[in-house]
C-alpha angles and dihedrals in degrees: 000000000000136000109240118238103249121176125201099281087050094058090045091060101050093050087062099057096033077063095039121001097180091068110130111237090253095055088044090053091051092048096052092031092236117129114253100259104055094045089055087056094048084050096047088039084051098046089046091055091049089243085127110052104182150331112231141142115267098224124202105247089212093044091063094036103264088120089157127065115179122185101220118193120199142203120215128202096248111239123259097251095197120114114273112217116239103335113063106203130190118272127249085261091046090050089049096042091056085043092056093046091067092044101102091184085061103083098164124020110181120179117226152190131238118045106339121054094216146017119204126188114223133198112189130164094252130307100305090053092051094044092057092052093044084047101033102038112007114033078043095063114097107218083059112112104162143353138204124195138195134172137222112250098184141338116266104173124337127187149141096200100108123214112272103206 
């Protein structure tokens, strides 16, 4: 996939909702001196082009009782990669990945390189919570060969605005 080609005022603009995104078009314009309708046209140009991904509420994972986030890594079985004779059937990645996709507590699954084959990012009420998912979903899954987990002591710095170079 390529970059898109974004000038200055793009990048302005992006800025600006990455910062609010529930700033009204007009409040957007003012704040990268640009007139209303061609900064509409910049935002829809930029949402067309997937640029913009989505508009949503950032929500506080204690304020809503999620006061533990643990970073899991796990270890899949690798996949015979030799040829199966007339039923094709999912891998071991495409298993998990479907899995994932139901585990409400997962809120993030990267795959990776190096030792493990994937890092989740996981908000649970507190250790029991997260025991019972581990127990009861993960550890259950049969692709799963090994996990590593790790919890978050204290935030540091936490964001979703990306780096606009």
């Amino acid at each position: 996939m390529r970059a898109a080609k974004l000038d200055s005022i793009d990048r302005k603009i992006l800025a600006v909702l990455q910062q609010d995104g529930s700033l009204s078009n007009q409040e957007v314009a003012e704040r990268v001196n640009l007139s209303p309708s061609p900064c509409l046209r910049r935002i829809r140009h930029l949402e067309e082009a997937g640029v913009i991904r989505a508009y949503v509420a950032l929500l506080e994972p204690e304020k809503i009782g999620l006061g533990l986030l643990a970073y899991v890594n796990v270890r899949l079985e690798k996949h015979d990669t030799s040829p199966v004779a007339r039923k094709p059937r999912r891998t071991p990645q495409e298993d998990f990945a479907a899995a994932i996709a139901n585990w409400q507590e997962v809120v993030a699954c990267y795959a990776m390189t190096g030792d493990m084959d994937y890092l989740l990012r996981v908000h649970v009420e507190d250790m029991a919570h997260f025991s019972r998912f581990m127990m009861e979903s993960l550890l259950r899954h049969p692709a799963v060969l090994d996990v590593k987990s790790s919890f978050a002591l204290l935030k540091i710095k936490d964001t979703t605005a990306l780096p606009l170079v």
